[in-house]
C-alpha positions in Angstrom: -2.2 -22.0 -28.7 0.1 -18.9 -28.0 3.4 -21.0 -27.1 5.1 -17.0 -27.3 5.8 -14.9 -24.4 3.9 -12.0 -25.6 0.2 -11.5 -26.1 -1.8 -11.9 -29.8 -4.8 -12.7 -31.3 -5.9 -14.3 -34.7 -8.2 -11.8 -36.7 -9.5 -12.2 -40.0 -9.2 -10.0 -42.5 -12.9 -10.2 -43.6 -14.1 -9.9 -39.9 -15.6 -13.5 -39.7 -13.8 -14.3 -36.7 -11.4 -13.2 -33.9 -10.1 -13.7 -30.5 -9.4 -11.9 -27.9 -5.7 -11.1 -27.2 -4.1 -14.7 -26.2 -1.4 -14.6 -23.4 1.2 -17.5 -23.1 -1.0 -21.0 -22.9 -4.1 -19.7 -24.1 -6.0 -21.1 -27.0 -8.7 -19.9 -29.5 -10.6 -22.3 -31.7 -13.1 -21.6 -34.4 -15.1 -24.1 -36.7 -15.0 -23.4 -40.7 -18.5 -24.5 -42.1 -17.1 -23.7 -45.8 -14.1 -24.5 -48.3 -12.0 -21.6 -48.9 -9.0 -19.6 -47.8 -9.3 -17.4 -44.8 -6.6 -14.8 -44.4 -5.8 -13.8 -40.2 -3.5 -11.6 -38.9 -2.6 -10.1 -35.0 -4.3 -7.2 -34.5 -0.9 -6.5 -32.2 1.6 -7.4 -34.6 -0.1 -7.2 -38.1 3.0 -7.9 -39.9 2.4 -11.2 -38.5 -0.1 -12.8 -41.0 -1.3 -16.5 -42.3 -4.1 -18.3 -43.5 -6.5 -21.3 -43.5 -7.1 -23.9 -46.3 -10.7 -25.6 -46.0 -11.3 -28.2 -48.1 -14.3 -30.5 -48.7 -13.3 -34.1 -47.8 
């Protein structure tokens, strides 16, 4: 959920997912179907960059 005051969105860096930009309250969800590290970024603020650790159970 965007908790901030300004609009972003979460994009991957392979292209496997994104969202559309996310004003205050808005939420984006995907589902991982594999293990692995997926890098995002904002496509507004690409400084702004993190990533997701899927692991089998």
């Amino acid at each position: 959920m965007n908790d901030d005051d300004t609009p972003h969105t979460v994009r991957a860096v392979d292209g496997s997912f994104h969202s559309k930009a996310l004003d205050t309250g808005d939420r984006y969800a995907f589902t991982f179907t594999r293990p692995g590290v997926y890098s995002y970024f904002c496509s507004l603020h690409p400084r702004m960059t993190a990533k997701v650790i899927v692991k089998t159970p």
